[in-house]
C-alpha positions in Angstrom: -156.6 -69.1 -1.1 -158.8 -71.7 0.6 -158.7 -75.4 -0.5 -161.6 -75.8 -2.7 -160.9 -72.6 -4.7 -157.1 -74.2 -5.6 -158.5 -77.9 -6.6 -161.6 -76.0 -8.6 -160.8 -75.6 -12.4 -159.9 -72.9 -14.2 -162.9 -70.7 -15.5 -162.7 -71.9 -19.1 -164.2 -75.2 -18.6 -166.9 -74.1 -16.6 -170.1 -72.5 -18.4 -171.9 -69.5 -17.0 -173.9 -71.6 -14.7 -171.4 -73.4 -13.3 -169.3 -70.5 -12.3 -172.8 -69.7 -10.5 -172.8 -72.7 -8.5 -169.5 -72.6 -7.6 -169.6 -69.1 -6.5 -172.7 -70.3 -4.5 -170.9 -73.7 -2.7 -167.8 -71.5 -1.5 -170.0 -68.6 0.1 -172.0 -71.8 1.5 -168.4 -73.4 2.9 -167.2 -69.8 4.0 -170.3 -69.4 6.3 -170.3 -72.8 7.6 -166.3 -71.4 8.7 -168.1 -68.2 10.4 -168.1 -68.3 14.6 -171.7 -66.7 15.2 -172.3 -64.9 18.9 -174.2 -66.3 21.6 -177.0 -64.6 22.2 -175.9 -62.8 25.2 -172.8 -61.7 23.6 -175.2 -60.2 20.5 -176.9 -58.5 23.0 -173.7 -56.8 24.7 -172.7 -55.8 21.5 -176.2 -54.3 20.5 -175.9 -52.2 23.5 -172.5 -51.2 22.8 -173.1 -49.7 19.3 -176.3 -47.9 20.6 -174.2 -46.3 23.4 -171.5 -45.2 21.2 -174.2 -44.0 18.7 -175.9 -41.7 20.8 -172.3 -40.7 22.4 -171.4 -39.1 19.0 -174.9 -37.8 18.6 -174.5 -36.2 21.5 -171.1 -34.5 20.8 -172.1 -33.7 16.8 -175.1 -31.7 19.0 -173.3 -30.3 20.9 -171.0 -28.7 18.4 -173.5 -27.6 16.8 -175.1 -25.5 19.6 -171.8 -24.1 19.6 -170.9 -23.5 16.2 -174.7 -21.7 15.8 -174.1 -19.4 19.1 -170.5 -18.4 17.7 -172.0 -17.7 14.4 -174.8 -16.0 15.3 -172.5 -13.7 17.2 -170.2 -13.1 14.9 -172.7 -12.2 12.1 -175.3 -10.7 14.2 
């Protein structure tokens, strides 16, 4: 559990609202914690996924083509 979240109170003797802003202060000091991407790396990462992406377009395709001719066949 991170520091904040074990020094906070217990639920009870918060209202509704404050509950709120507390939820809203730890996502705050969770993504101050977060280590964005440079640029560059964002860029070889974009790249990546769109690779892979139409790599298994590709194969799904593929396997349709063949699944179609072998039904075709069989049925036909």
């Amino acid at each position: 559990m991170s520091e904040s979240a074990a020094s906070t109170p217990t639920k009870k003797s918060r209202g509704f609202f404050g509950r709120i802003a507390l939820f809203i202060r730890q996502v705050i000091d969770e993504l101050r914690k977060v280590v964005w991407p440079t640029r560059s790396e964002l860029g070889t990462y974009f790249v990546v996924v769109v690779v892979f992406i139409l790599a298994i377009m590709l194969f799904t395709g593929v396997l349709d083509f063949v699944f179609n001719r072998a039904v075709t066949w069989i049925f036909a």
